[in-house]
Each structure stands twice: as structure tokens, then as C-alpha cells.
PyMOL Python script that loads the backbone (N, CA, C, O; Angstrom):
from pymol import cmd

cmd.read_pdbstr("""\
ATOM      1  N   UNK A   1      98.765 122.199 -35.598  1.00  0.00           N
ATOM      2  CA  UNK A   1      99.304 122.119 -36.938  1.00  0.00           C
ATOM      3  C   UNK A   1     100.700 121.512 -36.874  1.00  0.00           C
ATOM      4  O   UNK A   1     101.625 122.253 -36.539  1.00  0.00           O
ATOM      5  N   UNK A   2     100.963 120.123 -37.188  1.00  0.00           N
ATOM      6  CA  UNK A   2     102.011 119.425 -36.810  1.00  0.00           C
ATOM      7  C   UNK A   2     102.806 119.374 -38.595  1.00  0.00           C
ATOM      8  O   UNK A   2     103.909 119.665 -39.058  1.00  0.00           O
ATOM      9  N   UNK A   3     101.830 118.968 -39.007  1.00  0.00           N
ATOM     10  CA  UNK A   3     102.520 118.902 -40.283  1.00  0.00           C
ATOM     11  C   UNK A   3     103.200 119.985 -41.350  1.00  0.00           C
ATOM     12  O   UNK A   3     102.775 121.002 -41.899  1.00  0.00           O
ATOM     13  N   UNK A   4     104.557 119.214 -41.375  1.00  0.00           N
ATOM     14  CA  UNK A   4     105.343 120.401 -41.876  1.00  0.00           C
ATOM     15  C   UNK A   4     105.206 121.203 -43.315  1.00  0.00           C
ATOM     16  O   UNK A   4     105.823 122.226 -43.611  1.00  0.00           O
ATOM     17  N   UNK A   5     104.319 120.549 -44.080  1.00  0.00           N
ATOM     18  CA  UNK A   5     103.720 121.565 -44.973  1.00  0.00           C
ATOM     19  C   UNK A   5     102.077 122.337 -44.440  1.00  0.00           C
ATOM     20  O   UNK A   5     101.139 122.497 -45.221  1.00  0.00           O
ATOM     21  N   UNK A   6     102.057 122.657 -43.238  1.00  0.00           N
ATOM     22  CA  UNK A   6     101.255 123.594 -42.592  1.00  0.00           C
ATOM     23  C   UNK A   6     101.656 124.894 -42.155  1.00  0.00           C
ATOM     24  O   UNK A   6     102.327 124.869 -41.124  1.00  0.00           O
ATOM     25  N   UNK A   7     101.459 125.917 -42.598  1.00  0.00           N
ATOM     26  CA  UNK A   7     102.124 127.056 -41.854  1.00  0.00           C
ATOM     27  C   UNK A   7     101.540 127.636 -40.527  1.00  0.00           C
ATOM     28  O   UNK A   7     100.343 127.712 -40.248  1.00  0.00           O
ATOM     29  N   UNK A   8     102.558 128.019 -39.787  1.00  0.00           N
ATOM     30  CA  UNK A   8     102.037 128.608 -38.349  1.00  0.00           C
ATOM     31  C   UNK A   8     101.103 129.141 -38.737  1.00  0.00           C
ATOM     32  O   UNK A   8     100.859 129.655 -39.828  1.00  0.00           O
ATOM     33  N   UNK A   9     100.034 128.946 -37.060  1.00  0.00           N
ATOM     34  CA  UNK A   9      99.031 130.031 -37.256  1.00  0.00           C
ATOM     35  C   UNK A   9      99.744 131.079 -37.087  1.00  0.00           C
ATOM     36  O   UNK A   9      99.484 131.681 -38.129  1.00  0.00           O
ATOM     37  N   UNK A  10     100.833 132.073 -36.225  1.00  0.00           N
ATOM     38  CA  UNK A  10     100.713 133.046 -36.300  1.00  0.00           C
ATOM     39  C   UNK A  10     100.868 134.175 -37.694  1.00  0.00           C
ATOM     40  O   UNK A  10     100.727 135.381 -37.899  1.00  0.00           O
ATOM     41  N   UNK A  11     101.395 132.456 -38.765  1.00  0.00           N
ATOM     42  CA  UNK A  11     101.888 133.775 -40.344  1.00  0.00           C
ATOM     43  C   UNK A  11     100.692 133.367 -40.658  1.00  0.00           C
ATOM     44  O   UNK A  11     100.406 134.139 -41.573  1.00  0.00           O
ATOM     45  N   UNK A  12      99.530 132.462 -40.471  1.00  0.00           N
ATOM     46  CA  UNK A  12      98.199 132.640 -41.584  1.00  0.00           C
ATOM     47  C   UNK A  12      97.388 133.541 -40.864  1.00  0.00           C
ATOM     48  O   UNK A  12      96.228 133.729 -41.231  1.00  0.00           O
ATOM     49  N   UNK A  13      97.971 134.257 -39.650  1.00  0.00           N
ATOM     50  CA  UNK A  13      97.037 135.508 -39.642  1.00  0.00           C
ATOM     51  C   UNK A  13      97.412 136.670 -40.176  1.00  0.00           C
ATOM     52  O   UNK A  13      96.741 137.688 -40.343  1.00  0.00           O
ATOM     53  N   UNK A  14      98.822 136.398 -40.500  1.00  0.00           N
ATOM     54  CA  UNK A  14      99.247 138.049 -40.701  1.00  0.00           C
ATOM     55  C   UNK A  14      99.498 137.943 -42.055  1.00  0.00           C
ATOM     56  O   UNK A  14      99.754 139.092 -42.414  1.00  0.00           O
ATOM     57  N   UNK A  15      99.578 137.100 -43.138  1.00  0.00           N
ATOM     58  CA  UNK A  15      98.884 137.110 -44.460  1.00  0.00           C
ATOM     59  C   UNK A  15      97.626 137.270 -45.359  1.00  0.00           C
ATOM     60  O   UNK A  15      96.777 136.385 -45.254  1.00  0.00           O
ATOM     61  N   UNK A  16      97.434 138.149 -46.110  1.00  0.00           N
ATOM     62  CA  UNK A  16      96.063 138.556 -46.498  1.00  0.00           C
ATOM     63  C   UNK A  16      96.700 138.185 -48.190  1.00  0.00           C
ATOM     64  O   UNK A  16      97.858 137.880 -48.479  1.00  0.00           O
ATOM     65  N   UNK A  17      95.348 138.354 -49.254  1.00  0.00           N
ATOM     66  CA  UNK A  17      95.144 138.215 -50.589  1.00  0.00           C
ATOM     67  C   UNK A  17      96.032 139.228 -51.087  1.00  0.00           C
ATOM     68  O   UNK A  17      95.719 140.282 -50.532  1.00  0.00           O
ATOM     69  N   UNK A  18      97.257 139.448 -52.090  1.00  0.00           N
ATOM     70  CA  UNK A  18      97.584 140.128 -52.568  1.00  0.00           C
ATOM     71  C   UNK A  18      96.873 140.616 -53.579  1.00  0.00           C
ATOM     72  O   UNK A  18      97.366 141.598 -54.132  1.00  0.00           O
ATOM     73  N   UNK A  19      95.670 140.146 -54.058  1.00  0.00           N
ATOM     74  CA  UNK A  19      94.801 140.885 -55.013  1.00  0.00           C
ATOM     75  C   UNK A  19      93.820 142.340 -54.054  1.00  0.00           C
ATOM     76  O   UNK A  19      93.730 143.566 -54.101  1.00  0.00           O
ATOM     77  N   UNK A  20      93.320 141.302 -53.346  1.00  0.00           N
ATOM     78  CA  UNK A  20      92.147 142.189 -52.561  1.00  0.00           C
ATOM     79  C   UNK A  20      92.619 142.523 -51.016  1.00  0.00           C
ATOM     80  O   UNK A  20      92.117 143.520 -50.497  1.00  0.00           O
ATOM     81  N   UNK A  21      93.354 141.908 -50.419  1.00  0.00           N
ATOM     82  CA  UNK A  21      93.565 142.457 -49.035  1.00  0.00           C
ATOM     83  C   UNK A  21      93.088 141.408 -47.781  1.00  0.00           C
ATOM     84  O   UNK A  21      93.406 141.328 -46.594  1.00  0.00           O
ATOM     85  N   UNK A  22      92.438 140.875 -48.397  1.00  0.00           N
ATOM     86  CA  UNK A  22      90.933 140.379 -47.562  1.00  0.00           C
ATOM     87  C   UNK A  22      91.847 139.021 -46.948  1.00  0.00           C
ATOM     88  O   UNK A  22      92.886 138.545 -47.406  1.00  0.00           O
ATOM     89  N   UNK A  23      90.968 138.555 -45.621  1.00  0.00           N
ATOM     90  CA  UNK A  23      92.245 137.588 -44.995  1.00  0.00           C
ATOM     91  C   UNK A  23      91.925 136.183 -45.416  1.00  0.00           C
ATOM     92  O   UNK A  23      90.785 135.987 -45.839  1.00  0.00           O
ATOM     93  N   UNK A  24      92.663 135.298 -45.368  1.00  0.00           N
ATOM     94  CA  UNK A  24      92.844 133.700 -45.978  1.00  0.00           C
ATOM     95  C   UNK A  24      92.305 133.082 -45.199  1.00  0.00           C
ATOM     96  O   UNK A  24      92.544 133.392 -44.032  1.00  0.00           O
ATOM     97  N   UNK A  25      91.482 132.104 -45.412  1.00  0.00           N
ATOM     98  CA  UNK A  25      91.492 130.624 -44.979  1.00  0.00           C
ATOM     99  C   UNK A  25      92.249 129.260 -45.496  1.00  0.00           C
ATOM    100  O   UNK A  25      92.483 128.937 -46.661  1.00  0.00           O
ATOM    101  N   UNK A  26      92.611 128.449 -44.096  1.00  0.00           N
ATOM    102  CA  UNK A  26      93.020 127.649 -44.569  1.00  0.00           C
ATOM    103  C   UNK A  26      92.253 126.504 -45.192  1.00  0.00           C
ATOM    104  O   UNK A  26      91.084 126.278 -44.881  1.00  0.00           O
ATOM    105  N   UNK A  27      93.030 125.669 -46.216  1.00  0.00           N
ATOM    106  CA  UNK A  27      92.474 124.756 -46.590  1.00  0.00           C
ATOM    107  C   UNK A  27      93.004 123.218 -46.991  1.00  0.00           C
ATOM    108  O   UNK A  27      93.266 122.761 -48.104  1.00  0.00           O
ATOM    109  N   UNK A  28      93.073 122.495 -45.461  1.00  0.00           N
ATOM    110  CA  UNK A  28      94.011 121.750 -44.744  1.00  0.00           C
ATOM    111  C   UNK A  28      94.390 120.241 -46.077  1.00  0.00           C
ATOM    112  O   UNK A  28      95.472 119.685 -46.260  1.00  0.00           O
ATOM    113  N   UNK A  29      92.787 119.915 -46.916  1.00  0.00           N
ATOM    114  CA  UNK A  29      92.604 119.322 -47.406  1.00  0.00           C
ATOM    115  C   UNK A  29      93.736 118.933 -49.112  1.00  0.00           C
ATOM    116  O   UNK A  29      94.020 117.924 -49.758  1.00  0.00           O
ATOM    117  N   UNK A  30      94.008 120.244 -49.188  1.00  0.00           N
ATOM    118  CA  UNK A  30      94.596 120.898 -50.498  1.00  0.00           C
ATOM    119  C   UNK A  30      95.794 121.690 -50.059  1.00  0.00           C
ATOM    120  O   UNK A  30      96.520 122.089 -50.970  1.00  0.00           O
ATOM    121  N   UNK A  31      96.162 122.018 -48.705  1.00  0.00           N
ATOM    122  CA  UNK A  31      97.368 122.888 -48.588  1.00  0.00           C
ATOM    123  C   UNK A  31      97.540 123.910 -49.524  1.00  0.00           C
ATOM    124  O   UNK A  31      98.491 124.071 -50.289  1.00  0.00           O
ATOM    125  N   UNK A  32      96.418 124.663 -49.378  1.00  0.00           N
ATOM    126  CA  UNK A  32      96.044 126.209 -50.016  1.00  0.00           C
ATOM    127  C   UNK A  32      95.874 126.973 -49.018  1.00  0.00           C
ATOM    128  O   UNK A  32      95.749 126.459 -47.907  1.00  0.00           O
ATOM    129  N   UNK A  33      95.821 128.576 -49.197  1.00  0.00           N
ATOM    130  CA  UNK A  33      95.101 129.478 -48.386  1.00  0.00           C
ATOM    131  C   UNK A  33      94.187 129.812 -49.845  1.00  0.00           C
ATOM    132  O   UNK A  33      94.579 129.949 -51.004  1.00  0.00           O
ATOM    133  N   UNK A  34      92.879 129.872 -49.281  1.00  0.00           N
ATOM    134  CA  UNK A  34      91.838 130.733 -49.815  1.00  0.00           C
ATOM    135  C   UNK A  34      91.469 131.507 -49.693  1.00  0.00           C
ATOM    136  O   UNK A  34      90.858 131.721 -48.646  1.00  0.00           O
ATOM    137  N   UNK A  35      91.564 132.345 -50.547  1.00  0.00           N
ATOM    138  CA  UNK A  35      91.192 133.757 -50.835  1.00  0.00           C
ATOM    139  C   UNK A  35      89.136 133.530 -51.018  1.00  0.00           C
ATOM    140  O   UNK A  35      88.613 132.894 -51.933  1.00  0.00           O
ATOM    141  N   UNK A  36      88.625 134.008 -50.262  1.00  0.00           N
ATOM    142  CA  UNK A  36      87.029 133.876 -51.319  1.00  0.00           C
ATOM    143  C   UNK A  36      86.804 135.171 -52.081  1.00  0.00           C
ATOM    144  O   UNK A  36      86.304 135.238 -53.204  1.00  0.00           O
ATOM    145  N   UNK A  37      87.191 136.103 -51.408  1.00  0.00           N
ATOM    146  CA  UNK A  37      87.551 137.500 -52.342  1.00  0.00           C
ATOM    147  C   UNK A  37      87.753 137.499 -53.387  1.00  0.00           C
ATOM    148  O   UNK A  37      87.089 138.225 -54.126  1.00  0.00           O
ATOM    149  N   UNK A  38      88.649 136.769 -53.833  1.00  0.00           N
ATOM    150  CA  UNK A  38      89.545 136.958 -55.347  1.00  0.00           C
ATOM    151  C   UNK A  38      89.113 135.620 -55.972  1.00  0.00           C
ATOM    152  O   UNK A  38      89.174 135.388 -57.179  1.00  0.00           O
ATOM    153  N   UNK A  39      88.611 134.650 -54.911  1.00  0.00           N
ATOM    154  CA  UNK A  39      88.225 133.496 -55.664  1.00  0.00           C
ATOM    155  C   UNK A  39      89.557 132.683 -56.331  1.00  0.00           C
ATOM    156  O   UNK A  39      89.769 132.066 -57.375  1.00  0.00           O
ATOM    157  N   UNK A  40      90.133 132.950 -55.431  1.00  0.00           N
ATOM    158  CA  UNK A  40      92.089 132.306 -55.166  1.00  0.00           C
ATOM    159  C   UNK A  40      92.495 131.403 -54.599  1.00  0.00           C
ATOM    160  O   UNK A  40      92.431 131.686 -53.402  1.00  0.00           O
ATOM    161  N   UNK A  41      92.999 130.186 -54.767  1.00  0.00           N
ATOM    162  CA  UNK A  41      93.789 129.248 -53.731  1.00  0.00           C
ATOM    163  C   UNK A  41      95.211 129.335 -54.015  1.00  0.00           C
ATOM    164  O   UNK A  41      95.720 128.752 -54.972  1.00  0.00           O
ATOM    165  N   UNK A  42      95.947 130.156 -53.081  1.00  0.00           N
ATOM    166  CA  UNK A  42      97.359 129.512 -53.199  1.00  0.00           C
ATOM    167  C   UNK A  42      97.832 128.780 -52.522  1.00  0.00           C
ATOM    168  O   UNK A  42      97.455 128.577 -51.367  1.00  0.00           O
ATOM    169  N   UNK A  43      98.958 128.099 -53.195  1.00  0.00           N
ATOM    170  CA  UNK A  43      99.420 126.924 -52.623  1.00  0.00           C
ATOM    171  C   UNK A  43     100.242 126.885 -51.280  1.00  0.00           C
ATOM    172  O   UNK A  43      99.928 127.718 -50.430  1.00  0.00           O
ATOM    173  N   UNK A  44     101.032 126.203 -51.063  1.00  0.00           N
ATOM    174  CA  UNK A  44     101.371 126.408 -49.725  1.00  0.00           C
ATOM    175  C   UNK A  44     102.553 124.871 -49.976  1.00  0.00           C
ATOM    176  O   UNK A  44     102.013 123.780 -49.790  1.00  0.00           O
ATOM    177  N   UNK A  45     104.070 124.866 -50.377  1.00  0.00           N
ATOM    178  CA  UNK A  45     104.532 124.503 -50.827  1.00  0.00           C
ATOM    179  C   UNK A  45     106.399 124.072 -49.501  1.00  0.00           C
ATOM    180  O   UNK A  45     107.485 124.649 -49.444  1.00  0.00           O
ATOM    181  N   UNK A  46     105.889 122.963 -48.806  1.00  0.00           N
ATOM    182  CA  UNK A  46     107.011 122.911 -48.092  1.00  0.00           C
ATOM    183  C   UNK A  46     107.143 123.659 -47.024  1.00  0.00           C
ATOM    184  O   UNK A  46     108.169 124.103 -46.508  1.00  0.00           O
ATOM    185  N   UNK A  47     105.513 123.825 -46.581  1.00  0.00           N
ATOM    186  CA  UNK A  47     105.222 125.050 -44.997  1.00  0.00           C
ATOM    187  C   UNK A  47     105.288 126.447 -45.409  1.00  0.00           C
ATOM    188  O   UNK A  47     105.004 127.401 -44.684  1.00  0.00           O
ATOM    189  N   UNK A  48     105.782 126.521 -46.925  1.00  0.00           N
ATOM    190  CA  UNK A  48     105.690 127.922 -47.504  1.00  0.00           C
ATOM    191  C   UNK A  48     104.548 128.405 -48.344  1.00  0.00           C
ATOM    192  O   UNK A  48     104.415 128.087 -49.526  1.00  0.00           O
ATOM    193  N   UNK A  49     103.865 129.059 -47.793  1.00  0.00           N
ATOM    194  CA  UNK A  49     103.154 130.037 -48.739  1.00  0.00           C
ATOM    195  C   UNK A  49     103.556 130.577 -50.015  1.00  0.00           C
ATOM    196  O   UNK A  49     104.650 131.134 -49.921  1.00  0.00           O
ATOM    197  N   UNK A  50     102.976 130.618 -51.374  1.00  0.00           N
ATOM    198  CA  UNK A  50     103.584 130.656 -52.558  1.00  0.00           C
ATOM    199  C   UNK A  50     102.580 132.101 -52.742  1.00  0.00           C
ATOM    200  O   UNK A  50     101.803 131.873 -53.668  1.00  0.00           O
ATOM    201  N   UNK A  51     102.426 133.022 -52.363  1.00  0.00           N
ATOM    202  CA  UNK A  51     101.657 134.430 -52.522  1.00  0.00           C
ATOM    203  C   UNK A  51     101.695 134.875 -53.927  1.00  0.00           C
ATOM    204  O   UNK A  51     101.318 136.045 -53.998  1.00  0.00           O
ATOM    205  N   UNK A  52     102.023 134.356 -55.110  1.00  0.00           N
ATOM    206  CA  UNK A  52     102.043 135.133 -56.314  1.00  0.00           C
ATOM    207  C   UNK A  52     100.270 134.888 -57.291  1.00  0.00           C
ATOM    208  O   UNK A  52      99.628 133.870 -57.549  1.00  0.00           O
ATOM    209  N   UNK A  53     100.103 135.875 -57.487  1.00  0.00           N
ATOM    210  CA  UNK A  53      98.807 135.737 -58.387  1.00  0.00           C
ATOM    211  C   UNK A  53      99.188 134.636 -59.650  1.00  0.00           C
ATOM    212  O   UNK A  53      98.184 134.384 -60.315  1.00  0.00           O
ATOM    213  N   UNK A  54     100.073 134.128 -59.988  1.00  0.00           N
ATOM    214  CA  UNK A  54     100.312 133.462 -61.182  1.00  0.00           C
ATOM    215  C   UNK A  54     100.348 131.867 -60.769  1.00  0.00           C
ATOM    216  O   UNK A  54     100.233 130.962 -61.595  1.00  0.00           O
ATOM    217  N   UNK A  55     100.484 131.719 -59.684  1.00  0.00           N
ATOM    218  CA  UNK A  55     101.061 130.402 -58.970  1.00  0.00           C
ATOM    219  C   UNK A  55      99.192 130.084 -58.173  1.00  0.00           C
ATOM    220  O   UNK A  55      98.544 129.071 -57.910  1.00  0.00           O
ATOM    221  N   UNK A  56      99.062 130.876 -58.105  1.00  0.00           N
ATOM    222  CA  UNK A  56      97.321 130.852 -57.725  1.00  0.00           C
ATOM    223  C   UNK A  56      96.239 129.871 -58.655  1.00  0.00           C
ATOM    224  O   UNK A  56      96.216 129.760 -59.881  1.00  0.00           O
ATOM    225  N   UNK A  57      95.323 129.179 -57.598  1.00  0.00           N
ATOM    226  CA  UNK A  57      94.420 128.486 -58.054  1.00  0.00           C
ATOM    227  C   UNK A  57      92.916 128.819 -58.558  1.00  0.00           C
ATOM    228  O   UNK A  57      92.307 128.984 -57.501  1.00  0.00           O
ATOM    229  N   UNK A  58      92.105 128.982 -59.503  1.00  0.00           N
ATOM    230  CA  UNK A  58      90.986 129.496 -59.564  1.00  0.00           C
ATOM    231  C   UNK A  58      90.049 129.112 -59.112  1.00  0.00           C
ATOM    232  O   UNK A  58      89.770 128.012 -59.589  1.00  0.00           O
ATOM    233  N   UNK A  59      89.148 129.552 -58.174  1.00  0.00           N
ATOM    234  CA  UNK A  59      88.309 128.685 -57.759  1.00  0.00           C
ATOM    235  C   UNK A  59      86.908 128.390 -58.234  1.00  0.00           C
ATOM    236  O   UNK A  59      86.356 129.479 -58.389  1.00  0.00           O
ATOM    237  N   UNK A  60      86.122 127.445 -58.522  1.00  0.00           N
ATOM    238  CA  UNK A  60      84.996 127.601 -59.604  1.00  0.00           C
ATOM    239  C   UNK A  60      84.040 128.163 -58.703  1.00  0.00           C
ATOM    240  O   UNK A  60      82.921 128.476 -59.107  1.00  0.00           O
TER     241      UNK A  60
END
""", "prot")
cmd.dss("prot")
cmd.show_as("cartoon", "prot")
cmd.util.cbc("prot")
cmd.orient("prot")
């Protein structure tokens, strides 16, 4: 993961869904973590994770 809007693996393991708990995937394409739990993409904004339910993407 070279690119600097990628976050370390070691913080996309130790981040989970603030709705449900449940752990993220990345989604290299869109610079989201996905939630499939909550049916969530958040963004991921400058190597930063944006964790707020409001800033979250819905997923169809």
C-alpha cells in the first residue's frame, strides 16, 4: 500500500463499523472501507479514515 491516500494495514485491522462492530474491507477502487454489515462505505480522505455514520456511503 504505497499510495498515500491508503491507510496502513495495521489501522485497517484495528478499525471496525461504528454502526455494527463488524470488521472493514478495503475498497482500493473507491478509497472506502466497507462495511457489508451496515451496508456502509466510508471514505478514506488523505490516508484518513472518515468513521462518521453521516460522511458514510450507502451501499445498494
Amino acid at each position: 500500500m504505497t499510495d498515500q491516500n491508503t491507510p496502513e494495514r495495521r489501522m485497517l485491522e484495528a478499525l471496525v463499523c461504528p454502526m455494527t462492530q463488524a470488521q472493514l474491507t478495503w475498497d482500493a477502487e473507491r478509497h472506502e472501507l466497507v462495511s457489508k454489515a451496515a451496508r456502509l462505505a466510508f471514505p478514506v480522505r488523505d490516508g484518513i479514515p472518515i468513521m462518521l455514520v453521516s460522511e458514510a456511503r450507502a451501499l445498494d
